[in-house]
PDB file of N, H, CA, C and O in Angstrom:
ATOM      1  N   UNK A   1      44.265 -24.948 -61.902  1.00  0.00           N
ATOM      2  CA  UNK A   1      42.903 -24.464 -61.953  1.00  0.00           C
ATOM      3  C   UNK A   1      42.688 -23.528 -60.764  1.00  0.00           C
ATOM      4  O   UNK A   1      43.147 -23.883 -59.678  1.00  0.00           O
ATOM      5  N   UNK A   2      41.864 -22.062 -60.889  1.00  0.00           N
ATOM      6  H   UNK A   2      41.492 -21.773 -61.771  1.00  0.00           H
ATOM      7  CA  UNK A   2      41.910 -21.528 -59.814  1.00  0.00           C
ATOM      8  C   UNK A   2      40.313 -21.309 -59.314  1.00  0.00           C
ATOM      9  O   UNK A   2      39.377 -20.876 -59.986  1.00  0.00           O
ATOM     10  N   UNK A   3      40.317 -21.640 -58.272  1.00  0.00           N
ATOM     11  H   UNK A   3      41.077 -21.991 -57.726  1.00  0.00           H
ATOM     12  CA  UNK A   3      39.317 -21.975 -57.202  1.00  0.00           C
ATOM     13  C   UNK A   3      38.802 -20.637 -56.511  1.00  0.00           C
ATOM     14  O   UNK A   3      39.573 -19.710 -56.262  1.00  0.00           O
ATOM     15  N   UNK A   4      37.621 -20.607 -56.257  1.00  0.00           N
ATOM     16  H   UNK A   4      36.995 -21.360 -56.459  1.00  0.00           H
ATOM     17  CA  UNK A   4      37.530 -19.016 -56.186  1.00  0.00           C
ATOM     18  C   UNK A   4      37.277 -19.381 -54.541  1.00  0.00           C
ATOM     19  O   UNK A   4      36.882 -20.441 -54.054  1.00  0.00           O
ATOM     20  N   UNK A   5      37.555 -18.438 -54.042  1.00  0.00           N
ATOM     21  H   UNK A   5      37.877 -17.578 -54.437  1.00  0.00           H
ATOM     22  CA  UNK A   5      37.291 -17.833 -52.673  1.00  0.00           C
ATOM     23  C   UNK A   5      36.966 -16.639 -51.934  1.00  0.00           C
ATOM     24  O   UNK A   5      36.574 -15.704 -52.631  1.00  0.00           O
ATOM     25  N   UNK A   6      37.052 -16.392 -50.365  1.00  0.00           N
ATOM     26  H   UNK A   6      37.371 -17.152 -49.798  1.00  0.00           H
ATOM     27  CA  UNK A   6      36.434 -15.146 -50.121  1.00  0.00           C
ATOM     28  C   UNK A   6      37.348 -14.909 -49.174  1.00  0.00           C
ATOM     29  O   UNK A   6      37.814 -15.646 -48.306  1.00  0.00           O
ATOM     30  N   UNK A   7      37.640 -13.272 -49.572  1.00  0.00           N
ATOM     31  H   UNK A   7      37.261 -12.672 -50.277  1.00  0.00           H
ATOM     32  CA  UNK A   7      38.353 -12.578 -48.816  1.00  0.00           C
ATOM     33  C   UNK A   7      37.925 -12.214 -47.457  1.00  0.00           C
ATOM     34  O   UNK A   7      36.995 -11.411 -47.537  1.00  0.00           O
ATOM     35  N   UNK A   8      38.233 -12.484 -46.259  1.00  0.00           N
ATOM     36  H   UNK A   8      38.988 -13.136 -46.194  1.00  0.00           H
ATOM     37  CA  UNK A   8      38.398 -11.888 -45.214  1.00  0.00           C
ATOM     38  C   UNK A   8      38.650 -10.578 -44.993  1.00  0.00           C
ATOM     39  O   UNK A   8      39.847 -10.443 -45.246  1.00  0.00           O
ATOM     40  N   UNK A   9      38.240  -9.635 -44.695  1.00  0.00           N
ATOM     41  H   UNK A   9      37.268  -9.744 -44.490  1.00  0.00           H
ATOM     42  CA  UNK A   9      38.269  -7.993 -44.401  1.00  0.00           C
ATOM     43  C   UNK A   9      37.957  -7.535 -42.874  1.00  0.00           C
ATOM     44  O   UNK A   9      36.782  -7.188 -42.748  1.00  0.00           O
ATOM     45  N   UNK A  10      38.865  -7.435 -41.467  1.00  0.00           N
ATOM     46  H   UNK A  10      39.819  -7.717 -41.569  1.00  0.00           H
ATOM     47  CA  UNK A  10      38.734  -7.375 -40.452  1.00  0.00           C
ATOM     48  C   UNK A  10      38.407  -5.395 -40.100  1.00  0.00           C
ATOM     49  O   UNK A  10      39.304  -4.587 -39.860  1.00  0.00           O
ATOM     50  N   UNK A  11      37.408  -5.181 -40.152  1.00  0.00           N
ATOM     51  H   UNK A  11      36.679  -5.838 -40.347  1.00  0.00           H
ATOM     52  CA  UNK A  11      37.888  -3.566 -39.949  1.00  0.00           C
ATOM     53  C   UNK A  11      36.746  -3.213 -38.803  1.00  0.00           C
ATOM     54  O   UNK A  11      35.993  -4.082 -38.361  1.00  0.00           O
ATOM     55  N   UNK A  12      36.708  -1.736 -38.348  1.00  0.00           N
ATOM     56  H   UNK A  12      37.320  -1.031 -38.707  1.00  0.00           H
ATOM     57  CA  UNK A  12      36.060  -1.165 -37.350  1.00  0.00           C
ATOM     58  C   UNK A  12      34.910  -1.173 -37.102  1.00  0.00           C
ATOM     59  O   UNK A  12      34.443  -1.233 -35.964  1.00  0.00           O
ATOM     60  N   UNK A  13      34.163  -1.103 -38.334  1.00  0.00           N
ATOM     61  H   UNK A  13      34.542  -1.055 -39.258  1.00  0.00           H
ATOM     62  CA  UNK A  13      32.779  -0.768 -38.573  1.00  0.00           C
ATOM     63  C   UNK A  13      32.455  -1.696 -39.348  1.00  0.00           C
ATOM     64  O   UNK A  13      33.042  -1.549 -40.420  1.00  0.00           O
ATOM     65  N   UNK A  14      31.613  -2.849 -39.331  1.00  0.00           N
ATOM     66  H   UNK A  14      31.136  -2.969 -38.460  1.00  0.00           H
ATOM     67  CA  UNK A  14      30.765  -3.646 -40.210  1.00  0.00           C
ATOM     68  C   UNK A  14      29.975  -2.371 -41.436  1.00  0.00           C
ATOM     69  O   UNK A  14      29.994  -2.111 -42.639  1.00  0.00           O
ATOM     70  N   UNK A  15      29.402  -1.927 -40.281  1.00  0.00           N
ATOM     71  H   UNK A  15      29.387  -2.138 -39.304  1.00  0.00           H
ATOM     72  CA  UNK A  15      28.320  -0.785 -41.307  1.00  0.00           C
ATOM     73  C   UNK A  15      28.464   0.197 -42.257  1.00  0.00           C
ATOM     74  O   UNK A  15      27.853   0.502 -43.281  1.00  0.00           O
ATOM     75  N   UNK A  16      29.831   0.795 -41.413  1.00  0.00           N
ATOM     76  H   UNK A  16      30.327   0.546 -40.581  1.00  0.00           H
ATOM     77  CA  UNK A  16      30.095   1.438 -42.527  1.00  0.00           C
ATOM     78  C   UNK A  16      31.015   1.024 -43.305  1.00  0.00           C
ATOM     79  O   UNK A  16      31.462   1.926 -44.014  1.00  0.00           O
ATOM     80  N   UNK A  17      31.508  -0.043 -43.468  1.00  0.00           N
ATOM     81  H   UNK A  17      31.145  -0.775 -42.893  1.00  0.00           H
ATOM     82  CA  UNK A  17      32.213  -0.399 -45.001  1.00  0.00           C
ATOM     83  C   UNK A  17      31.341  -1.364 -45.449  1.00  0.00           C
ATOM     84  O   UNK A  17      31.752  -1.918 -46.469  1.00  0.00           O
ATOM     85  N   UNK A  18      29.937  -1.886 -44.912  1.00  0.00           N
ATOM     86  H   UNK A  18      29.603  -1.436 -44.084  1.00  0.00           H
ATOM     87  CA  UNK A  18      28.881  -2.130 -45.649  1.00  0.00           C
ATOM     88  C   UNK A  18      28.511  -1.071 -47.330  1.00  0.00           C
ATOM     89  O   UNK A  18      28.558  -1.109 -48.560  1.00  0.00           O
ATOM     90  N   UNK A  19      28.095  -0.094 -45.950  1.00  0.00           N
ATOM     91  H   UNK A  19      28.057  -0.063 -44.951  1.00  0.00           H
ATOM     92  CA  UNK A  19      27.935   1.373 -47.190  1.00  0.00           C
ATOM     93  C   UNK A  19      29.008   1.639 -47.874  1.00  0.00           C
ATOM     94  O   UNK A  19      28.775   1.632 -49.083  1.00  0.00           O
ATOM     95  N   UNK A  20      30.044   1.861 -47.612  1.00  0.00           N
ATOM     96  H   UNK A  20      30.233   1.867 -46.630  1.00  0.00           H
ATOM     97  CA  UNK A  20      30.896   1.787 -48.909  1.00  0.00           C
ATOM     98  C   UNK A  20      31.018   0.753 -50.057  1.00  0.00           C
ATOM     99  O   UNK A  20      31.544   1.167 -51.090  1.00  0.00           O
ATOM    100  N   UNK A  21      30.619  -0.487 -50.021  1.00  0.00           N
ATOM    101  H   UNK A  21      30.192  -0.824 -49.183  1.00  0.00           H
ATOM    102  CA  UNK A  21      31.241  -1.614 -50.667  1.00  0.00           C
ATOM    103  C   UNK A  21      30.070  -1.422 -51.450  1.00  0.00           C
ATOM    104  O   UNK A  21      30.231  -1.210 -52.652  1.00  0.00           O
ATOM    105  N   UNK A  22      28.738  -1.465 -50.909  1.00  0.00           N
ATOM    106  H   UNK A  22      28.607  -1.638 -49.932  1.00  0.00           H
ATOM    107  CA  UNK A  22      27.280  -1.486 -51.174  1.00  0.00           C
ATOM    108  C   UNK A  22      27.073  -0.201 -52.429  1.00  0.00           C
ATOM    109  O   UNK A  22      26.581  -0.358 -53.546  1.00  0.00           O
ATOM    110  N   UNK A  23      27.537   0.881 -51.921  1.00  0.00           N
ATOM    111  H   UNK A  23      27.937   1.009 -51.014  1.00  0.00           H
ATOM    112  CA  UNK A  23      27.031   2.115 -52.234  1.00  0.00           C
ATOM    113  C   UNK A  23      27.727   2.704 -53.380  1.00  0.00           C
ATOM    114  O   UNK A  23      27.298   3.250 -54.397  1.00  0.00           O
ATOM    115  N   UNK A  24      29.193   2.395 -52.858  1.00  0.00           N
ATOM    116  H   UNK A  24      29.541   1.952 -52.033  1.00  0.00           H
ATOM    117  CA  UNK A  24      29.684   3.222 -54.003  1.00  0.00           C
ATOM    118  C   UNK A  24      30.245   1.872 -55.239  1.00  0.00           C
ATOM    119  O   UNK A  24      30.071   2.012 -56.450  1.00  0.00           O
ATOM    120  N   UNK A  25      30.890   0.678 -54.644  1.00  0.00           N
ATOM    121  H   UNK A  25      31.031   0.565 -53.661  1.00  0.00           H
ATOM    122  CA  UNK A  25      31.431  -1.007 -55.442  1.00  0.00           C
ATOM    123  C   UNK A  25      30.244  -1.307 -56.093  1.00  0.00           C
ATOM    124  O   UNK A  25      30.259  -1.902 -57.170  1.00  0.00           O
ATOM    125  N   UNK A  26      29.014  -0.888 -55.446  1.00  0.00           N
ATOM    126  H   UNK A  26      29.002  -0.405 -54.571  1.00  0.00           H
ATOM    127  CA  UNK A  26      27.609  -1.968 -56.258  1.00  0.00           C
ATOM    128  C   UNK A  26      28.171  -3.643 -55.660  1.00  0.00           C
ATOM    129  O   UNK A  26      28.675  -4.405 -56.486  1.00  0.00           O
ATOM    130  N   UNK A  27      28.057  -3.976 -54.544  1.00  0.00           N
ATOM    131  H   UNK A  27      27.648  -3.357 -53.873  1.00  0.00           H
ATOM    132  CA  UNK A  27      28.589  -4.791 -54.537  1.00  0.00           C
ATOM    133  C   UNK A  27      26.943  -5.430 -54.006  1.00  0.00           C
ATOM    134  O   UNK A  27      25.964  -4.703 -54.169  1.00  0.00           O
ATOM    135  N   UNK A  28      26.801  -6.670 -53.447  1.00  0.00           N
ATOM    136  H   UNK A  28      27.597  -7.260 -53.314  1.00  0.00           H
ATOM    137  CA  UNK A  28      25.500  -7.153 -53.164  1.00  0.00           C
ATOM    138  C   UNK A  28      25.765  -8.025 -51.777  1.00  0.00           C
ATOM    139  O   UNK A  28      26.756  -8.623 -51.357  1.00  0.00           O
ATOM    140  N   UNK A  29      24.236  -7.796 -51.185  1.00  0.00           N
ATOM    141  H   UNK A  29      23.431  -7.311 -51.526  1.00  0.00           H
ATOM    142  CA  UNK A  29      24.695  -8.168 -49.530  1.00  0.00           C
ATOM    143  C   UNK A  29      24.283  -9.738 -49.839  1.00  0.00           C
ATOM    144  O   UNK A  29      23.318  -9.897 -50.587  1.00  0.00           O
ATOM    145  N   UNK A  30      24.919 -10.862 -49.339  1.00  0.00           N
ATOM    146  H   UNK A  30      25.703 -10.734 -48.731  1.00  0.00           H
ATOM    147  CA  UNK A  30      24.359 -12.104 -49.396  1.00  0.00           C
ATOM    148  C   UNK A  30      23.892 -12.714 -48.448  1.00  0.00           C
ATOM    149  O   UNK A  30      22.996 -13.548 -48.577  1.00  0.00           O
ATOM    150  N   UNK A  31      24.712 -12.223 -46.749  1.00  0.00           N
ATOM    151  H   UNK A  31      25.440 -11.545 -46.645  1.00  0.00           H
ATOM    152  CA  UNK A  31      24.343 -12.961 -45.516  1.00  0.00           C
ATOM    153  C   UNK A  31      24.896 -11.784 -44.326  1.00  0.00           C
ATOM    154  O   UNK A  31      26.027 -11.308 -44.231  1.00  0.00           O
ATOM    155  N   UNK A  32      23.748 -11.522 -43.519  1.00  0.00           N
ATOM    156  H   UNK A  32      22.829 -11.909 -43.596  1.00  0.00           H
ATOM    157  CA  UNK A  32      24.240 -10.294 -42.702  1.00  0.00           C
ATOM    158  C   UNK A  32      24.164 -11.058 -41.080  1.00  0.00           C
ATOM    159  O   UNK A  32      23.036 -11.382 -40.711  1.00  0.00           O
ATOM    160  N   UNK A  33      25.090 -11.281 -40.331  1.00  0.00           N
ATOM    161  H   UNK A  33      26.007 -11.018 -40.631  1.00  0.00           H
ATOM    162  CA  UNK A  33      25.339 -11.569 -38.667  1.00  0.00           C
ATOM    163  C   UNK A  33      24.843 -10.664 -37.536  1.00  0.00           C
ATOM    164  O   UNK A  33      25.649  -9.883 -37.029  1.00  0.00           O
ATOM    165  N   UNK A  34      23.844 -10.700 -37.193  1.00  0.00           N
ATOM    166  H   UNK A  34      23.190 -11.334 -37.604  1.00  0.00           H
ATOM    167  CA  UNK A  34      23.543  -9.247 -35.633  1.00  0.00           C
ATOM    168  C   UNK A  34      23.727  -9.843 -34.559  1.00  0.00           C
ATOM    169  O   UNK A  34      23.188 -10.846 -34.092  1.00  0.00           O
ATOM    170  N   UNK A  35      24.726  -9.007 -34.079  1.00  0.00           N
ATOM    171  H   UNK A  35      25.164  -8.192 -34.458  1.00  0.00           H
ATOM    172  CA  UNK A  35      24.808  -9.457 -32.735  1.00  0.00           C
ATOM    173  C   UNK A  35      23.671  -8.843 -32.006  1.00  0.00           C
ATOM    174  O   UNK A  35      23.154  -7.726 -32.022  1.00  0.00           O
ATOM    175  N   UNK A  36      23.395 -10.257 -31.178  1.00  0.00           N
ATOM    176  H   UNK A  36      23.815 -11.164 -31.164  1.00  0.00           H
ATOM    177  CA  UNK A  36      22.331  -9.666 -30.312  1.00  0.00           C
ATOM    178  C   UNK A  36      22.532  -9.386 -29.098  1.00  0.00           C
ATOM    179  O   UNK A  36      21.640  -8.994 -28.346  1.00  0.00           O
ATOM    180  N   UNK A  37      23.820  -9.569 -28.744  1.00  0.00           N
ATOM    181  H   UNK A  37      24.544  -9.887 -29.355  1.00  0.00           H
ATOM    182  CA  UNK A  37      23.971  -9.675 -26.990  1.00  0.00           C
ATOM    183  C   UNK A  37      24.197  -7.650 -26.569  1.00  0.00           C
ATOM    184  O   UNK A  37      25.043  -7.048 -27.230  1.00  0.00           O
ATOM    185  N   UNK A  38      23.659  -7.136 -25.863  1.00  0.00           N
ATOM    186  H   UNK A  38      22.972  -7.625 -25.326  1.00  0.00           H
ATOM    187  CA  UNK A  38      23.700  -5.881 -25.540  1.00  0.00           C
ATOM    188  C   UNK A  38      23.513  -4.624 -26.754  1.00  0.00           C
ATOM    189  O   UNK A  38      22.356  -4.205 -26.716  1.00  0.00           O
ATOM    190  N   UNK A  39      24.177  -4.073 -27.590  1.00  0.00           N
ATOM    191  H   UNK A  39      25.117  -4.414 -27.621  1.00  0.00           H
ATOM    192  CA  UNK A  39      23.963  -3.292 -28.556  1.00  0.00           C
ATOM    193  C   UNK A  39      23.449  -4.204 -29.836  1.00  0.00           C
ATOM    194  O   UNK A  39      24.121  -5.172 -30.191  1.00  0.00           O
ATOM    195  N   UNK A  40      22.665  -3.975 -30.267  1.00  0.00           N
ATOM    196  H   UNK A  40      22.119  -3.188 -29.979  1.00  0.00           H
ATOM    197  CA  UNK A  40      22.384  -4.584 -31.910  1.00  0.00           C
ATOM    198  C   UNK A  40      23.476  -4.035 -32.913  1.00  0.00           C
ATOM    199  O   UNK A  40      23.474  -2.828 -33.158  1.00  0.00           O
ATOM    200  N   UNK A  41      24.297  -4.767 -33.435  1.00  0.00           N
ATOM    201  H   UNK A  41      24.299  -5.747 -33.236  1.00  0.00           H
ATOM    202  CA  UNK A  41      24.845  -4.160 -34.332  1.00  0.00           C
ATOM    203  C   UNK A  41      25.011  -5.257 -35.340  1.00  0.00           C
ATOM    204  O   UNK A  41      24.422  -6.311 -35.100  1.00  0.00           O
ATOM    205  N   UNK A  42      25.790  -5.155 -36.530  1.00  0.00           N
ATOM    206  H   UNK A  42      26.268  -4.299 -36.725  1.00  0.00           H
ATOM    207  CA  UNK A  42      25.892  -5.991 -37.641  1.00  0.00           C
ATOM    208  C   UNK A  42      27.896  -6.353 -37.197  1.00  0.00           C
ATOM    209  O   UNK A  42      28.889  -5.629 -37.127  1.00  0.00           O
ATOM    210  N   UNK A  43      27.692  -7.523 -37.041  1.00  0.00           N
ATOM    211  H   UNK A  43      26.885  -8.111 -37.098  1.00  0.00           H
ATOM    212  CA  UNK A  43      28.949  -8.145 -36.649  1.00  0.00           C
ATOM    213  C   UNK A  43      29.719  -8.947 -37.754  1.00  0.00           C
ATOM    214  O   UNK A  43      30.618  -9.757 -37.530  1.00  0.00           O
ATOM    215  N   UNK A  44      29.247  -8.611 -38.931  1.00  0.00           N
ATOM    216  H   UNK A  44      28.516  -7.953 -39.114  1.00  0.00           H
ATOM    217  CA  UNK A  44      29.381  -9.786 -40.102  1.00  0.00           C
ATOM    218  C   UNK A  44      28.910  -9.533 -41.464  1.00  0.00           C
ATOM    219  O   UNK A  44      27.768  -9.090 -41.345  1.00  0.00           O
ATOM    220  N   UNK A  45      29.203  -9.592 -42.590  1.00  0.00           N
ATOM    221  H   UNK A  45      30.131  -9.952 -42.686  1.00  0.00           H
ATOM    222  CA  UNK A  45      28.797  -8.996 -43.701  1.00  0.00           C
ATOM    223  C   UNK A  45      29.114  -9.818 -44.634  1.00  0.00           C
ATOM    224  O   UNK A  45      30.343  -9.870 -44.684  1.00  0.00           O
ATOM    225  N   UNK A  46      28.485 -10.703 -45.646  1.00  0.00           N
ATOM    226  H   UNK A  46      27.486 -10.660 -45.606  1.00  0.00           H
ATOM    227  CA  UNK A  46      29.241 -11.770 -46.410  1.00  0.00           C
ATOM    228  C   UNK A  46      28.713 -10.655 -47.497  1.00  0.00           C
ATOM    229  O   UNK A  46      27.644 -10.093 -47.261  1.00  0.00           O
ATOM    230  N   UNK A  47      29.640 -10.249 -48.985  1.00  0.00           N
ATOM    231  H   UNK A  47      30.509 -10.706 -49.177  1.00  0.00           H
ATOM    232  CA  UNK A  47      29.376  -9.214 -50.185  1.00  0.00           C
ATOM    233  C   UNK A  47      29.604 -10.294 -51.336  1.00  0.00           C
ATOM    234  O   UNK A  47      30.113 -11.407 -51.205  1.00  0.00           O
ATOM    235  N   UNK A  48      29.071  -9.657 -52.577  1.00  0.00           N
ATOM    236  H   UNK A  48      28.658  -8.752 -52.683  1.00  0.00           H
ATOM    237  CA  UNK A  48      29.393 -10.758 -53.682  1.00  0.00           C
ATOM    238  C   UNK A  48      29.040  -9.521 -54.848  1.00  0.00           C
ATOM    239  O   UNK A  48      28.158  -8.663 -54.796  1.00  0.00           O
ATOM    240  N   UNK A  49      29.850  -9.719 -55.680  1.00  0.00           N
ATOM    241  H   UNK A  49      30.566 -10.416 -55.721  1.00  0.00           H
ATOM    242  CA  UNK A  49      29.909  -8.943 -57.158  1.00  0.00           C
ATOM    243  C   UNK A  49      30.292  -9.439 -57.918  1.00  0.00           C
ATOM    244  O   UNK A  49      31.511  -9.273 -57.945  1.00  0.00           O
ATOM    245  N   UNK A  50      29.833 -10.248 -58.931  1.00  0.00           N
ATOM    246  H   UNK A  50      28.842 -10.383 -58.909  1.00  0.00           H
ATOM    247  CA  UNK A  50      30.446 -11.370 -59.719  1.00  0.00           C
ATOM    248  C   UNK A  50      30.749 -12.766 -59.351  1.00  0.00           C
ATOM    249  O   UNK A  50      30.033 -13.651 -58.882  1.00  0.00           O
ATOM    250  N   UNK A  51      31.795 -12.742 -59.631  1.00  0.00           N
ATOM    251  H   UNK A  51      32.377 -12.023 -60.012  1.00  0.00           H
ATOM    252  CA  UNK A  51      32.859 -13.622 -58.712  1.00  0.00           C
ATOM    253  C   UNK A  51      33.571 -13.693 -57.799  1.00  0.00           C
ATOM    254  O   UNK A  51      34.331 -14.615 -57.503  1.00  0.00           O
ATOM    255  N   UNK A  52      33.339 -12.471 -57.135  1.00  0.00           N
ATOM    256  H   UNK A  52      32.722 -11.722 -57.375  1.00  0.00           H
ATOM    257  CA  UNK A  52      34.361 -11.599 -56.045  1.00  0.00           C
ATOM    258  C   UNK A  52      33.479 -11.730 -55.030  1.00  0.00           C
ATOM    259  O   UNK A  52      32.366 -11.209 -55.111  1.00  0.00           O
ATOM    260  N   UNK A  53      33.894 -12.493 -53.876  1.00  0.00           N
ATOM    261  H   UNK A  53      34.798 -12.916 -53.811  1.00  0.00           H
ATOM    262  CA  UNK A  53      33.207 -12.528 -52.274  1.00  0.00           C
ATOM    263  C   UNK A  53      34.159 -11.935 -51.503  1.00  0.00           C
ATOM    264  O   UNK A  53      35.370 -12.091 -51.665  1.00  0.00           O
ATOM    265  N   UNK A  54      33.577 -11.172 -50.560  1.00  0.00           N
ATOM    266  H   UNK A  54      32.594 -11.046 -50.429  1.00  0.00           H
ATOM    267  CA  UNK A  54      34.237 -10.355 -49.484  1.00  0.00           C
ATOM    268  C   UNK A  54      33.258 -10.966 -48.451  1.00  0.00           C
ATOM    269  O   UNK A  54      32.080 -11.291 -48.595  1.00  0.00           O
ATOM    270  N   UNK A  55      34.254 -11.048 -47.127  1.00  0.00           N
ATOM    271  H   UNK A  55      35.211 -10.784 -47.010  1.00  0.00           H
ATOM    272  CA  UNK A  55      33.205 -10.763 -46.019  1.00  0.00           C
ATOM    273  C   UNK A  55      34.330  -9.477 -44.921  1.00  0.00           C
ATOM    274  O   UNK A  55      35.511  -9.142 -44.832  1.00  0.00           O
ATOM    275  N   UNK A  56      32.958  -9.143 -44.266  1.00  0.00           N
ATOM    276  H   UNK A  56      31.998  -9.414 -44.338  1.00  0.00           H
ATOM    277  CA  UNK A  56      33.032  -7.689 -43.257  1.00  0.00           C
ATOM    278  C   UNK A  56      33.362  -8.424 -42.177  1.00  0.00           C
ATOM    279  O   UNK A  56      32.771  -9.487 -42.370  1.00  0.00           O
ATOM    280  N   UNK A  57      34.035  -8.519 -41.001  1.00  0.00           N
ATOM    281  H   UNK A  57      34.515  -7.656 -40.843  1.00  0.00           H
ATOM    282  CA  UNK A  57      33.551  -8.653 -39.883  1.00  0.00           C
ATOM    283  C   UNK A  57      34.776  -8.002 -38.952  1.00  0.00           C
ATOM    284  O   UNK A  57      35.968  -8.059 -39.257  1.00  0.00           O
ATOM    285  N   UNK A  58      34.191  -7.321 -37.656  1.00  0.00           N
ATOM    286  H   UNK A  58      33.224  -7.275 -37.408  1.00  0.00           H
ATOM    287  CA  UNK A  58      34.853  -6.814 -36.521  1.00  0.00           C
ATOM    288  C   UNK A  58      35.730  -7.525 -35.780  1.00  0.00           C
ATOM    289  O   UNK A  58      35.122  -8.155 -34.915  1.00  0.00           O
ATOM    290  N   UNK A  59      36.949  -7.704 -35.745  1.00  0.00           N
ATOM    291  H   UNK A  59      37.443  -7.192 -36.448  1.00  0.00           H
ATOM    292  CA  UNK A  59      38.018  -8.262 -35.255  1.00  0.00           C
ATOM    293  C   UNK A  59      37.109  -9.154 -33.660  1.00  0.00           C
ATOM    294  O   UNK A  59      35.984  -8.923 -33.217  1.00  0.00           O
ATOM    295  N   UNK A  60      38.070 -10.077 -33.207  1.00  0.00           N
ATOM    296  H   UNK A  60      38.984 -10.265 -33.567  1.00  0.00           H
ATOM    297  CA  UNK A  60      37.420 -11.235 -32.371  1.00  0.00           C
ATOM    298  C   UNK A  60      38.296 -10.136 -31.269  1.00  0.00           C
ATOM    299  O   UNK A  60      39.107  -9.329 -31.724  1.00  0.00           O
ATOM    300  N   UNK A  61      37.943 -10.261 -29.484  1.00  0.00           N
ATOM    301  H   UNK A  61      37.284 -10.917 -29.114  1.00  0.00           H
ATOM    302  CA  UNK A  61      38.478  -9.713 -28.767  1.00  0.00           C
ATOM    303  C   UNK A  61      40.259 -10.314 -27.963  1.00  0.00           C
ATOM    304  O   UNK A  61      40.815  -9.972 -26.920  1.00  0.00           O
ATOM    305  N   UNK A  62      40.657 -11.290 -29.042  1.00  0.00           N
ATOM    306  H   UNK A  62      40.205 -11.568 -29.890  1.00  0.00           H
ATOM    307  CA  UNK A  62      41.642 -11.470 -28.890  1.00  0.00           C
ATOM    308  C   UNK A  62      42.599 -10.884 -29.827  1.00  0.00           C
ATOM    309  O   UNK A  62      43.773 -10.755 -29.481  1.00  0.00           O
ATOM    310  N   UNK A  63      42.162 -10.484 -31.088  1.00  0.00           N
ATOM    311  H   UNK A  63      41.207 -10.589 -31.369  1.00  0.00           H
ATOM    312  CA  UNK A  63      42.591  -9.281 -32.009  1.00  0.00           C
ATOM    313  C   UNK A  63      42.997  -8.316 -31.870  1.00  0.00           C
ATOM    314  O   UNK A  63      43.926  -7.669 -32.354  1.00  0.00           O
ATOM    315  N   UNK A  64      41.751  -8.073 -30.656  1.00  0.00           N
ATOM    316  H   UNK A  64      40.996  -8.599 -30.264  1.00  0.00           H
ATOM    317  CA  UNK A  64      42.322  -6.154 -30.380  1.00  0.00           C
ATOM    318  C   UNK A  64      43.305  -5.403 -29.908  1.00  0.00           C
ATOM    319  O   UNK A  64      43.599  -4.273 -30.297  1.00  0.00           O
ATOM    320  N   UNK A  65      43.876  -6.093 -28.974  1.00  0.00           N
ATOM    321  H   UNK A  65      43.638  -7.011 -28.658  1.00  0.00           H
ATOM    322  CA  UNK A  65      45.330  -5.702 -28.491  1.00  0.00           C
ATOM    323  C   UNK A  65      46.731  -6.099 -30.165  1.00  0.00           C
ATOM    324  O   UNK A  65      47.889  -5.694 -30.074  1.00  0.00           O
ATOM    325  N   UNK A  66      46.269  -6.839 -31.364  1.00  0.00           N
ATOM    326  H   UNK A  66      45.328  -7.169 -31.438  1.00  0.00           H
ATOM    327  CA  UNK A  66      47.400  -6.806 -31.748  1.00  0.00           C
ATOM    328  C   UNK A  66      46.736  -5.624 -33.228  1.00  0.00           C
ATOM    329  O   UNK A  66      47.369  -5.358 -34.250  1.00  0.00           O
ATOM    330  N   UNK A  67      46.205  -5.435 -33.090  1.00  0.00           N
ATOM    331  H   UNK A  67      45.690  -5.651 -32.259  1.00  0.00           H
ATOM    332  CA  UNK A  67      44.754  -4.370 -34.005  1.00  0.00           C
ATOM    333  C   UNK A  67      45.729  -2.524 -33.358  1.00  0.00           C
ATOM    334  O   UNK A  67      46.325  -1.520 -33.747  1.00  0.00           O
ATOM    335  N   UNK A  68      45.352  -3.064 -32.483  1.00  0.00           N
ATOM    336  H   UNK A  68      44.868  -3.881 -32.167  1.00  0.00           H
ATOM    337  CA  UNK A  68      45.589  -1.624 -31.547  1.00  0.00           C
ATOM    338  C   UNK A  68      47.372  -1.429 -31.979  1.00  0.00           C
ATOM    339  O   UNK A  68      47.695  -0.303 -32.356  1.00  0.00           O
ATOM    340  N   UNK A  69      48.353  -2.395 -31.923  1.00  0.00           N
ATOM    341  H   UNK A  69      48.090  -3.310 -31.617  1.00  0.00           H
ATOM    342  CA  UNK A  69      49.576  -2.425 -32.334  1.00  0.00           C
ATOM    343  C   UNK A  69      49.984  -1.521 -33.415  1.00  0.00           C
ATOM    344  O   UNK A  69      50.707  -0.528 -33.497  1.00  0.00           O
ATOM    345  N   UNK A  70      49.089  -2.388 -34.411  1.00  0.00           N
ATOM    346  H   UNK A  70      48.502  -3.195 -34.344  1.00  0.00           H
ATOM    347  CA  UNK A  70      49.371  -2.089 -35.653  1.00  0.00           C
ATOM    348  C   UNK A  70      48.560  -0.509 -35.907  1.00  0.00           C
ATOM    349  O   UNK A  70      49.577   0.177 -36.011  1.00  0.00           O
ATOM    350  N   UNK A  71      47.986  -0.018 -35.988  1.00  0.00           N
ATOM    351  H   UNK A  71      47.160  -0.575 -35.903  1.00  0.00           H
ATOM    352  CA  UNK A  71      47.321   0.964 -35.805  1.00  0.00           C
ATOM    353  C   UNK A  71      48.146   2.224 -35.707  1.00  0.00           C
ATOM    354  O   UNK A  71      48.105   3.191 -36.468  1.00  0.00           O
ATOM    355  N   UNK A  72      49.121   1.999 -34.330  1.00  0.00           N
ATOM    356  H   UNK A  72      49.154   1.214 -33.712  1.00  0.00           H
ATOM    357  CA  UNK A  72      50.069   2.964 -33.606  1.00  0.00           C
ATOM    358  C   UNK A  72      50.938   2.842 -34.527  1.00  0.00           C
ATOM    359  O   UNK A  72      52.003   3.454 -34.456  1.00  0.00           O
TER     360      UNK A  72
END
């Protein structure tokens, strides 16, 4: 039996692959994260289209050095 779940998606911009997923997928926002500490930004994005859950969120700062790796 298969059990549905949600994909993890680590990328640069919460916002803007908000707007992509949103804008061009039709996808639907279900639960949005702001960080509040210094810049306001959206740190977190849970999406849903059907049966299909995605969430957005900006790599943790122990990520970034192996982020930055892969990248190069």
């Amino acid at each position: 039996m298969f059990k549905s779940g949600k994909t993890v998606l680590v990328v640069d911009s919460v916002e803007a692959a908000l707007r992509y997923y949103t804008e061009k997928l039709a996808f639907d926002v279900s639960d949005l994260v702001v960080d509040q500490e210094g810049e306001r930004y959206i740190c977190r994005a849970e999406l849903r289209k059907g049966k299909c859950y995605i969430i957005l969120r900006v790599p943790e700062v122990e990520e970034l050095a192996e982020f930055n790796m892969v990248k190069h």
